[in-house]
Structures are given as C-alpha cells and as structure tokens.
C-alpha positions in Angstrom: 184.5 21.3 171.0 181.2 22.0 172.8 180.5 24.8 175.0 178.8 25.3 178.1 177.8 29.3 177.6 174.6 29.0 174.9 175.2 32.2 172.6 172.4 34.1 171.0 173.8 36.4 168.2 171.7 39.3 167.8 171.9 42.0 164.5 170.1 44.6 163.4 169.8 47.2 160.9 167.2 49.9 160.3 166.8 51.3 156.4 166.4 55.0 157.8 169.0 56.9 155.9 169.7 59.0 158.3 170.7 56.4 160.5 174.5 56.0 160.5 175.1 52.0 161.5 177.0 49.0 160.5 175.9 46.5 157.8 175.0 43.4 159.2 177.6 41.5 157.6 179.9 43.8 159.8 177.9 43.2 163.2 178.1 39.5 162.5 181.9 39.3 161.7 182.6 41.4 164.8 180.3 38.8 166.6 181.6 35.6 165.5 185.1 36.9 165.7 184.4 37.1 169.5 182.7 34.3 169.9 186.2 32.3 168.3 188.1 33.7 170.7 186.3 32.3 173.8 186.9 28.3 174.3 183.5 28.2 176.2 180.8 29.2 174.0 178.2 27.8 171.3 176.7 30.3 169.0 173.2 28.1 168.9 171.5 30.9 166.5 171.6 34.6 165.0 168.7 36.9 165.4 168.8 39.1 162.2 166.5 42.1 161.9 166.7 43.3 158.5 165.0 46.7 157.9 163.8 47.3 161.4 163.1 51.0 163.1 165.3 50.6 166.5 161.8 51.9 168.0 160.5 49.1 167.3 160.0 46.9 170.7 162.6 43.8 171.1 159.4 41.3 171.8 157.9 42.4 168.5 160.8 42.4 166.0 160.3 39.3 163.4 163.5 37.4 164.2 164.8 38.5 167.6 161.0 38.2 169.2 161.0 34.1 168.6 164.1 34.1 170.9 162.1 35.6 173.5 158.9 33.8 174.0 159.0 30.9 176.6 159.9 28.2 174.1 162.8 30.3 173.2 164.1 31.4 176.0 164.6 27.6 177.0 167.4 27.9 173.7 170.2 30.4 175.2 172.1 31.7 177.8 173.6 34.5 177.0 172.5 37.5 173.9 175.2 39.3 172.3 175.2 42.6 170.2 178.0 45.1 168.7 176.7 48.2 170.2 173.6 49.1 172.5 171.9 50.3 170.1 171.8 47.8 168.4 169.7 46.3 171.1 167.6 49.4 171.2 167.1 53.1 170.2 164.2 53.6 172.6 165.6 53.8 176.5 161.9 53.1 177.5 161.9 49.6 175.5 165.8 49.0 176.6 165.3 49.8 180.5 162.2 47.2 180.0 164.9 44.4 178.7 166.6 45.3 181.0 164.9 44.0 183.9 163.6 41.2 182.0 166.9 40.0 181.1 167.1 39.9 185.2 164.2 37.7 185.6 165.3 35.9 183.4 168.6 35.3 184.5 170.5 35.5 181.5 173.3 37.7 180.3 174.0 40.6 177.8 177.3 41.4 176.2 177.6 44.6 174.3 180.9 44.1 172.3 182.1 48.0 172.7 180.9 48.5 176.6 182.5 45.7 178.6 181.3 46.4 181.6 177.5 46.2 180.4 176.6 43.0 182.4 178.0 44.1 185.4 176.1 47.6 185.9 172.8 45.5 185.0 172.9 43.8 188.8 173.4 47.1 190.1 170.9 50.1 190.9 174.3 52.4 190.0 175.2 50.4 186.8 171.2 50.8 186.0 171.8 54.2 186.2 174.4 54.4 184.3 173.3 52.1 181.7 169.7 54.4 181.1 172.2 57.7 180.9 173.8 55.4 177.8 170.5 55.1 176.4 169.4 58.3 176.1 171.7 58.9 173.6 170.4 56.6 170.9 166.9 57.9 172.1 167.6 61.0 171.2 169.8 60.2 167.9 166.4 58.5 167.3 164.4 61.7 167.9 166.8 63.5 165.2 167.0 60.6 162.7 162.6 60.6 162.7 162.8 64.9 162.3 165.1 64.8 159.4 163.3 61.7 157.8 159.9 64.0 158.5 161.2 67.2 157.1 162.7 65.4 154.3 159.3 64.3 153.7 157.2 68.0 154.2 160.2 69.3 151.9 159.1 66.3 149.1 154.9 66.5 149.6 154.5 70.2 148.0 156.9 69.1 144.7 155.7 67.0 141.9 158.9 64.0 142.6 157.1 60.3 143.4 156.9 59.3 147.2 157.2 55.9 146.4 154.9 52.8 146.6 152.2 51.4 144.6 152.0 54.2 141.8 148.3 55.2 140.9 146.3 53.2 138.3 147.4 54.4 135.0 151.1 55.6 135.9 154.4 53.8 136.1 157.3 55.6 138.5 160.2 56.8 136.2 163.8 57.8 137.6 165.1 61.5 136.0 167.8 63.3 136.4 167.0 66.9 138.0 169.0 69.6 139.2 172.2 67.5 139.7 169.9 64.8 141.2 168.2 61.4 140.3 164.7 61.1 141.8 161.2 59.5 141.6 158.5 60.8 139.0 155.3 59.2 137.3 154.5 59.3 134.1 151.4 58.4 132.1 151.4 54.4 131.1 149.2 54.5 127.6 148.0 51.0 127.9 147.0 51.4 131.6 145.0 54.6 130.4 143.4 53.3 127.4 141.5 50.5 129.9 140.8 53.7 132.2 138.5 55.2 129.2 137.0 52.1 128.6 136.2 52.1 132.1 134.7 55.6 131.6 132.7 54.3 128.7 130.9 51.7 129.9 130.1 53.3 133.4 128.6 56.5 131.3 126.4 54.1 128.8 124.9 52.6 132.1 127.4 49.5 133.2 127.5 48.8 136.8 130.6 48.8 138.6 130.2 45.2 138.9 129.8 44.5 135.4 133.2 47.0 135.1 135.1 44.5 137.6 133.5 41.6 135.5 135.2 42.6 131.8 138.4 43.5 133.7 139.3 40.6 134.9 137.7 38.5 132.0 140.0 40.3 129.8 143.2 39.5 132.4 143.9 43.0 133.2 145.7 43.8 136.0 145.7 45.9 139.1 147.9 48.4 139.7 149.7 46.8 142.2 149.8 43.6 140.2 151.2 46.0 137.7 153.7 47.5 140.0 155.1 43.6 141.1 155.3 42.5 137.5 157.6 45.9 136.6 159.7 44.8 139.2 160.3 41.5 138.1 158.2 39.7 140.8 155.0 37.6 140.6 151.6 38.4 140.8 149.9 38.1 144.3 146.2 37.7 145.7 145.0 36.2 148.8 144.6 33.2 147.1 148.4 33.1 146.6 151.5 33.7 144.3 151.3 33.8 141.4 147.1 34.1 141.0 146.8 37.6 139.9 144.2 40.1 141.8 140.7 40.4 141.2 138.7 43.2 140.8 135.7 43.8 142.4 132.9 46.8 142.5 135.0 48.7 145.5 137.9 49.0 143.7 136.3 49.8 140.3 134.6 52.5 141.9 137.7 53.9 144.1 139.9 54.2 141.2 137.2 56.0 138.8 136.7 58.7 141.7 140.2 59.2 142.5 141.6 62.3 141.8 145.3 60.3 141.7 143.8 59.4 138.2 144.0 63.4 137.3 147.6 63.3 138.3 147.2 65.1 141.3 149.6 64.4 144.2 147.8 63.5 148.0 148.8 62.9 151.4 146.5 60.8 153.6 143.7 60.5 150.9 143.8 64.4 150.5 144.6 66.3 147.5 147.7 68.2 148.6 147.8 71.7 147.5 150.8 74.1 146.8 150.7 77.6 148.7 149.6 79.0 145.8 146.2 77.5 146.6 146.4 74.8 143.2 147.1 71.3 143.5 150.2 69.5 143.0 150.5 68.0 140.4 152.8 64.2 139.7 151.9 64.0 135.9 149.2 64.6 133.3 146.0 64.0 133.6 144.3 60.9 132.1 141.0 62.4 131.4 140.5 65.8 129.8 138.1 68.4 132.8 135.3 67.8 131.0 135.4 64.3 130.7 136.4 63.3 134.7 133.2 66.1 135.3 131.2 63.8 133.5 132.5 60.4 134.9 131.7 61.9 138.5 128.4 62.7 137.6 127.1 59.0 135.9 129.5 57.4 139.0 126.9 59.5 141.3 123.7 58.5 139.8 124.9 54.8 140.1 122.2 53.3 142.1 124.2 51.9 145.5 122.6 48.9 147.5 123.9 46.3 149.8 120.4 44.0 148.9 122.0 40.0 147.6 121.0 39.0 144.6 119.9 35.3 145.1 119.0 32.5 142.5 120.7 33.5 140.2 120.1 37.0 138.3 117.1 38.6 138.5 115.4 39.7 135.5 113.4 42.4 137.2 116.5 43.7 140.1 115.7 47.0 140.8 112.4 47.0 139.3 110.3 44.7 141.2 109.6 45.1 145.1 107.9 44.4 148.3 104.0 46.1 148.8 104.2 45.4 152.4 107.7 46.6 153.2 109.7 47.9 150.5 112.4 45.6 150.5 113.6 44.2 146.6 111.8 41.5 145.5 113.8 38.5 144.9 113.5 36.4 141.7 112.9 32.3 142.6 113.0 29.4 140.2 112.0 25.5 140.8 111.1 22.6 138.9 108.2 20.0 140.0 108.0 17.3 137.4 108.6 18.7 133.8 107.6 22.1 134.3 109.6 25.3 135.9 108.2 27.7 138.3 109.2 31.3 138.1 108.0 33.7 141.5 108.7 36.9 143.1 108.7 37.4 146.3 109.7 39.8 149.3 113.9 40.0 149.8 114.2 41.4 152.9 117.1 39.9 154.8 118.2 38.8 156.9 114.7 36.0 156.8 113.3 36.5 160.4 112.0 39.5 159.0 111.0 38.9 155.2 106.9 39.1 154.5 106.2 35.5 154.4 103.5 35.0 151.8 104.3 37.8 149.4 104.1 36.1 146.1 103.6 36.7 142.7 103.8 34.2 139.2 107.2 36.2 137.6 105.8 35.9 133.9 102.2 37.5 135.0 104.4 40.4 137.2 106.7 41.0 133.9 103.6 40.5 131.8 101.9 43.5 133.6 105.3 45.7 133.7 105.5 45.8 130.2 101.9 46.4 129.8 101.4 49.0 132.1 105.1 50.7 130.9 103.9 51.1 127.5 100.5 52.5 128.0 102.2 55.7 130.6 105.5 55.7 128.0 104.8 54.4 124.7 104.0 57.3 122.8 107.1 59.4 124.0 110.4 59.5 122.1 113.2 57.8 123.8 115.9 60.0 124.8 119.6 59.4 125.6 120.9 61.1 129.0 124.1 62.8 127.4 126.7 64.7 129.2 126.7 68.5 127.7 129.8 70.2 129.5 130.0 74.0 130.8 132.3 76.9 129.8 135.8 77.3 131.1 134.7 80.3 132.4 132.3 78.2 135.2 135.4 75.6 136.1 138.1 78.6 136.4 135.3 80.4 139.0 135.2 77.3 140.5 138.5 76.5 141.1 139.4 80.4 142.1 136.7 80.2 145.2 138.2 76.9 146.4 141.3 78.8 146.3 140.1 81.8 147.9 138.8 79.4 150.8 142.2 77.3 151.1 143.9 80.5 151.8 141.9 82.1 154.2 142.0 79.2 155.9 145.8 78.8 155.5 145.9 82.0 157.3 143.2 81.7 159.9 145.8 78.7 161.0 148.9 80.9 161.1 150.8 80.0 158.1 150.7 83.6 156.8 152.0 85.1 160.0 155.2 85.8 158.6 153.7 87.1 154.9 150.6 89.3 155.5 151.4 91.2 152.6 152.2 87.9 150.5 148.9 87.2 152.0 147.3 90.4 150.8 148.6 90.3 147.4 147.5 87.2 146.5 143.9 87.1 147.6 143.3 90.2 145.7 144.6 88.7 142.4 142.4 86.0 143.1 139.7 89.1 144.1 140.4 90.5 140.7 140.4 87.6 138.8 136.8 86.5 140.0 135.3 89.9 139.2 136.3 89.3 135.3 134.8 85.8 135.1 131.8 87.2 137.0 131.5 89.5 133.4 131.7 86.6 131.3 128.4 84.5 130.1 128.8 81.1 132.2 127.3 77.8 130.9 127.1 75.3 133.1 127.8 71.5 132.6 125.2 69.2 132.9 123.2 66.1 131.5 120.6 66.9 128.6 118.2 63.9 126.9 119.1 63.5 123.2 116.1 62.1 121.3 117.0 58.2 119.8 114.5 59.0 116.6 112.5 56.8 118.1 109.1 56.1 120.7 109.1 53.3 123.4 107.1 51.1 121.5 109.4 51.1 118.8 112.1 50.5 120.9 110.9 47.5 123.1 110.9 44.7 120.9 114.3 45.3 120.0 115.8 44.8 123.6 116.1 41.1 125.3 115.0 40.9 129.1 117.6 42.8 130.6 117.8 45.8 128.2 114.2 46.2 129.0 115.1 45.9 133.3 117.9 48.9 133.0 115.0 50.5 130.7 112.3 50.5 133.0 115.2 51.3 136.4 116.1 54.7 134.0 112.5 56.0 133.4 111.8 55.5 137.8 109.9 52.7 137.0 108.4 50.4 140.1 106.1 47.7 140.5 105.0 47.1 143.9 104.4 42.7 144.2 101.4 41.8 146.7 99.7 39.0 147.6 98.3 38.4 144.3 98.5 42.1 143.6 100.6 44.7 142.4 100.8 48.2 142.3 103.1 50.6 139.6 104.5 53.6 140.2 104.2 56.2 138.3 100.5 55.6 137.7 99.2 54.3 134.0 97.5 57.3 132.3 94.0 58.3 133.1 91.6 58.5 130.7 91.5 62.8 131.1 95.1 62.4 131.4 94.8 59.9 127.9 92.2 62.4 126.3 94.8 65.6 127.1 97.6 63.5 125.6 95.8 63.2 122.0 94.2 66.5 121.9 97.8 68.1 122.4 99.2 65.5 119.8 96.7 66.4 117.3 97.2 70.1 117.8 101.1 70.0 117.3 100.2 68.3 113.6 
C-alpha cells in the first residue's frame, strides 16, 4: 500500500572509539521496525553516514547533506532517527536544524523521545529540546579529550600512528605488554632504491633525473606501496589502477626527511622525548655519516624555476643572457635541408625577454670549450668527495640541541613540577660537553680527490652533456650578446700564463 507521510531514514555512526553508539544495522532495524508498524508511511530513502564525527554539520555530511539541498528536500516529509544524537552531537549545529526543519515545514521523529516534534513548535519545548543537547555536546567534548590524550600518551613512544608509513618502512602489528599495537619496520627492498637514490644525487643526478629512473624502472611510491599491502589498487590522478608518478618535489622531500632516519614527527617536526633525543619508530636507513653527506650534495643542488624549452638544452646552466641575466634558451629550426641551432635570452614570461639577443649555438659551444681549456686545461681534475667528521663533533652536536630543547622545555613550564629533575639533567649534559670539548674534533666535510688526470685529458672522453655538468661544477659562465659573449671566470692572462709555467717548471 502506498503512503501519504514521505519517510526519510537517517543513520549514523562515528569511528571514535570512545564513542559508545549503535551499529547501523541496529539504527536501521529499529527504524524500519517503526516504519512497519505505521499503515501511513513510505520510507522513500536512508541517509547512511558511515564513519562521520557527530560535529560534523548535517548540511555537510556525504549522505544526509543530498537530502537537504532544494532538490532534495522536494523528496520527503518527514526525517527519522534512533536517538538525538544521532542527529547531532553539536547543540550549536542541532538548534540550527532545528529551526530549519521549521521553515521548512517538515517533521522529526526521534524513536526514544516521543514528544520531540511537539516541543519543536514551541519556545518551551525549544528549551527543552537545547537542555537535551547539551548532553551529547558535552559527551562530545569528553569523547575528543580522551581521543587527544590517547594520542599525547602515543606521540612520545616508538608504536606507529597510522597512515601512509614513511618511504622505506612497512607498519608491522606486535604484541607488547599484554597488547597488540602498530610498529614500522625497515622494508629492504624499499631501502635498497633509497641508496640508489643516494648514489646518484651524490655523483651529480638531478632530482629530476632521480624521478626519471624511478618511475622508468616501475617503482612505486610509498603510498602506492601502502595500497598494494592492503590488497587495493594503485591510484594517481589519472585514475585506478595507473600507479603514481614521481616527480623532482617528491624526490627531494623524501631524501630530506628525517622519517627516512626512523625518527617519529608530529606536524612535520621531529618529536623529541623529555630526555631531549628523538623518538625513534625504527632503524635508520642510512648510517650518520651517510644521511650527513646526502644533506650536503641535496644542498648544493642548483634550484631554479627557469623552463627548459625545445627540447634539452645542451648548454642549461651554462649559457646566459649579457643584458639581463636570465638562462639562455637553446632554439632549433630547419629552412630547407639545413638546421639552425641559436641561443638566445630565456627570460619569461616573453613581454620581458631581450629581443635580439642571439648567438649561432655551435660558434657559443665552440668558444666555451675553447676558452674552458685555456683557464683549466692544465689542472688535474678532482672529484668532490664526502670525508665525514669524528663522532666526537656529531655527539657535541646533538648534546647542544639538547641542552637548547631543555631550557626551552623549561622556559615554557614543563619543568615546574621537576626543578631538580631539571637540574640534574642539564648538568650531565654540562658534564658531558666538557669531555668532548677535550677530545680532537674532525669535522665532516667535502674534499677534491684528484682523477689521475688534467682537463684536457679528460674532455674528449665526455659526449655534450658530460661536458655541460663539467663546465656547471667548475662555476663556469658564458654571457651570450648580440654577437658577443663574455666568460666568467676570465681566460688566463699572459702574466697570469707566464706565472703558471714558471711555477710548473720549478715544482719539476
């Protein structure tokens, strides 16, 4: 038979833990059983909110917020719910309903409070009806402290928050003091492409070159990663099931995140223990002296935002504008049979590029190589090599961040309680210093390694682009004018020449 009452079923569920509610299955049963009992009504849809915080605004929820735009208002009559709370944990949001529900004209019926509807036409019932939903609001309240603390209890222990793990870990479930919880551990194959990572970026690669092999080899991402242990497909923009690519950013995010040391943070932070040492979730993928020496060849990447166009450019990052200073950009045409090569001024966006500033590329490369030999030929090429400091320089290190963190800890009042927990501990750390203050430090640092070799042995074993990261590592420039040029450094002088041969002959 159908009805004349329109019936809009509406259940919801939040996955705080501390929140003590009915499953849905229950809320609908008790909601259907209702609706059998009354000759009179339709049932023409159910609102199910699976997973949703009962702070969350009624408007805005993913199911129950179609049902109340104007197209879906049009739909029902009358919305019905086990319990108010169900409705709402917030008596702001609720009392708002409220009065829309008014406008509206429509009906609520709240299985467990009968008289609901009823006090909703009245400024009394109103009344009555916010007193109700204070008590949620406030169940809410105790629900998000307990959920908090249970949080601030978890951040300064090594157990796994959840989410995404860090690339080169996988989560792990143990069993600790009576207890199963969340851990990481270290996933070999995921830290085996980490070192490679390493590798290339010390020998010179660029981050994009880094995101290049990764994904021509098919590795994937750590969340890719993360969906694939669970059973689930890859995902990218471009859709399910196309995995996710990696780009510079994220080459360059992960190889300067300390999360790749093991360390546990909270809002991008390191999180440290009272102590004054970080937390650490697992062992560390690279050894101290290793993620040192990655931060320092990750610094001396050279960062611009300047588009390569054309193609690649055999002379990006060595070739620029004389009237401006912008990177020249590398342009290729054909007229006929024959191909044109130029350089000419980059700056973007074009309303303000030097029109006019153009070179022939084979007489600018020409020159480069000419003028490069003649200030560098005769020296011995050298490899910049990573030589790393004592343990005795990391441990000072380390013992003045400490020494910091805790006075600061107790400038903001967290040893108010502990002064002489306070005391004791910043004079071992005291005490500690002055004994590595007595030791010889060495500090880490890069250091040229000669290759056996002088720069005009080595050029005419490199191919066009082995000579362009050359010539970028010695600082070397070549300023493209109309049809001139200027290098920095300068080619030798001839005093500076003479000097050069005297010295050579005396060190025979």
């Amino acid at each position: 038979m159908t009805g004349t009452r329109r019936v809009l079923l509406a259940e919801r569920i939040s996955d705080a833990k501390g929140e003590r509610s009915e499953s849905i299955e229950g809320q609908d049963e008790k909601l259907r059983t209702r609706a059998s009992q009354e000759a009179d009504v339709t049932i023409v849809g159910t609102a199910v909110d699976m997973s949703v915080q009962g702070d969350v605004d009624m408007p805005d929820r993913p199911s129950l917020g179609q049902w109340l735009t104007p197209e879906g208002l049009e739909k029902w009559d009358e919305i019905w719910v086990t319990t108010q709370d169900r409705l709402s944990r917030s008596d702001v949001h609720f009392m708002a309903f409220v009065f829309k529900v008014i406008e509206w004209s429509k009906k609520v019926t709240v299985l467990d409070d009968p008289q609901f509807n009823e006090q909703m036409h009245s400024s009394e019932g109103r009344l009555i009806l916010h007193a109700k939903a204070l008590g949620p609001a406030k169940e809410l309240e105790r629900i998000k402290i307990r959920v908090q603390d249970s949080h601030d209890r978890r951040r300064f222990t090594s157990r796994w928050h959840g989410g995404f793990p860090p690339f080169g870990y996988r989560p792990v479930n143990k069993y600790v003091d009576g207890k199963t919880a969340a851990y990481l551990e270290l996933d070999e194959e995921m830290a085996s492409v980490l070192h490679e990572m390493r590798r290339q970026i010390i020998e010179g690669q660029s981050f994009l070159g880094v995101a290049k092999y990764l994904n021509k080899e098919g590795i994937l991402t750590s969340r890719d990663r993360s969906r694939v242990r669970k059973g689930k497909p890859v995902k990218s923009k471009g859709g399910q099931g196309i995995p996710e690519q990696w780009c510079e950013t994220t080459v360059r995010r992960i190889l300067t995140d300390e999360s790749t040391q093991g360390l546990k943070k909270h809002k991008r932070e390191v999180v440290y223990g009272m102590d004054g040492t970080p937390v650490r979730l697992a062992e560390p993928i690279f050894t101290p002296d290793e993620w040192e020496s990655l931060q320092a060849a990750v610094a001396r990447r050279v960062k611009t935002t300047v588009r390569r166009v054309n193609g690649t450019n055999p002379m990006y990052g060595v070739a620029f504008c004389a009237a401006c200073g912008a990177k020249a950009v590398h342009k290729v045409f054909t007229r006929g049979e024959t191909t044109y090569r130029y350089y000419k001024c980059g700056a973007f966006p074009k309303e303000v590029r030097c029109l006019g500033t153009t070179m022939r590329a084979e007489e600018v490369e020409e020159w480069i190589e000419l003028h490069f030999l003649q200030k560098f030929g005769w020296q011995r090429v050298t490899k910049r090599v990573w030589m790393p400091g004592s343990d005795t320089s990391k441990e000072m290190s380390e013992i003045t961040q400490r020494m910091a963190r805790l006075r600061k800890q107790d400038e903001e009042g967290d040893w108010d309680d502990d002064q002489d927990g306070y005391r004791h501990r910043m004079n071992t750390y005291k005490a500690r210093k002055k004994v590595l203050e007595s030791l010889p430090v060495k500090k880490a640092g890069w250091v040229e390694e000669d290759q056996g070799m002088t720069f005009l042995e080595l050029w005419p074993t490199l191919d066009l682009d082995g000579k362009r990261k050359q010539l970028i590592d010695s600082g070397y420039k070549v300023m493209v004018g109309r049809k001139t040029f200027d290098f920095e450094p300068k080619p030798d002088t001839a005093e500076e020449k003479e000097a050069r041969v005297k010295a050579a002959t005396t060190t025979q």
